[in-house]
N, C-alpha and C positions, 0 to 999 in steps of 0.2 A: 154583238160586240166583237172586237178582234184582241189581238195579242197587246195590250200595254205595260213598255217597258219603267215606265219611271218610279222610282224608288217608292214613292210614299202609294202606288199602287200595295205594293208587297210588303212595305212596311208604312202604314200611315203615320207614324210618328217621326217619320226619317227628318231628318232637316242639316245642311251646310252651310258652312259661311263662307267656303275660298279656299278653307285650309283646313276644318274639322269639319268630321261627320258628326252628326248627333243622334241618337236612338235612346229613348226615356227606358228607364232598368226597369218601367211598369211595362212596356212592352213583351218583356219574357217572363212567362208564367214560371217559370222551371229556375230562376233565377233570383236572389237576394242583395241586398246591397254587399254585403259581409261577403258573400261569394265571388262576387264582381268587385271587390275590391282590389286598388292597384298593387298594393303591398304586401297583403295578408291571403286574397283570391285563389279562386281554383282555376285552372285555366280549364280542365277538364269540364267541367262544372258549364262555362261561358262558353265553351264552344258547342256542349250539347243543347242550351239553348238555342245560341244561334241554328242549330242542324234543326231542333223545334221549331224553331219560328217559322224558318223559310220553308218545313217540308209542309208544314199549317199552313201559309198562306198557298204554296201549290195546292196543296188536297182542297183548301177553297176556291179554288177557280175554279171555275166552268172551264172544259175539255179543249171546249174550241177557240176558249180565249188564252190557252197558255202557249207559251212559244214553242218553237217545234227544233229550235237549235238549241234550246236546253231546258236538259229534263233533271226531274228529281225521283228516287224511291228510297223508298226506308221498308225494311223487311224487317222483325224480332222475331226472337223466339226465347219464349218463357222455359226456363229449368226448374221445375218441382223441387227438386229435392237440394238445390240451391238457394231458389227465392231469388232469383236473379236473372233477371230479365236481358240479353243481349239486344242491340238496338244497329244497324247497318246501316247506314246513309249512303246515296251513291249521288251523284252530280256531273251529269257529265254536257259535255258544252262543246258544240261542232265551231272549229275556230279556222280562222283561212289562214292561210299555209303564211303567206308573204307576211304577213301581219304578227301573225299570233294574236289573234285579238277573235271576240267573239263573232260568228258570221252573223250577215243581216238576216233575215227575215225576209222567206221567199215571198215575191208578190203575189 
């Protein structure tokens, strides 16, 4: 298989109409509706899912089907005597100059 970029590859529940994204709150295991709420929410909360999701569906891909113009790592490191685990997400994405926009995928 090779590198596929389309949404519902890395997120299967992805879905658009035009003008909204959609992703089901059953999609993030690390997230509640109460947390994900628009008013009451943690934004904290929603964005480490999201850094969940997508560094999960990286670490499921097979090696030579992920893209090579962008990558993901996440490194922790557990503190004993805190009980508190730090979490690093890194994302980084080779983007072409004239553009700003993500580069293609060499042939």
């Amino acid at each position: 298989m090779a590198f596929d970029a389309t949404p519902t590859t890395w997120i299967p529940d992805w879905s658009e109409d035009g003008t909204n994204i959609t992703i089901p709150l059953a999609t993030f295991a690390e997230l509640t509706a109460a947390e994900a709420d628009a008013t009451t929410g943690d934004i904290r909360k929603i964005l480490y899912a999201l850094c969940e999701k997508f560094y999960e569906s990286w670490n499921d891909t097979v090696t030579a089907d992920r893209p090579t113009r962008m990558t993901l790592y996440k490194s922790s490191s557990p503190n004993v005597s805190t009980g508190i685990t730090t979490h690093v997400y890194q994302f980084r994405f080779e983007n072409e100059v004239s553009a700003q926009d993500v580069a293609d995928e060499p042939a």
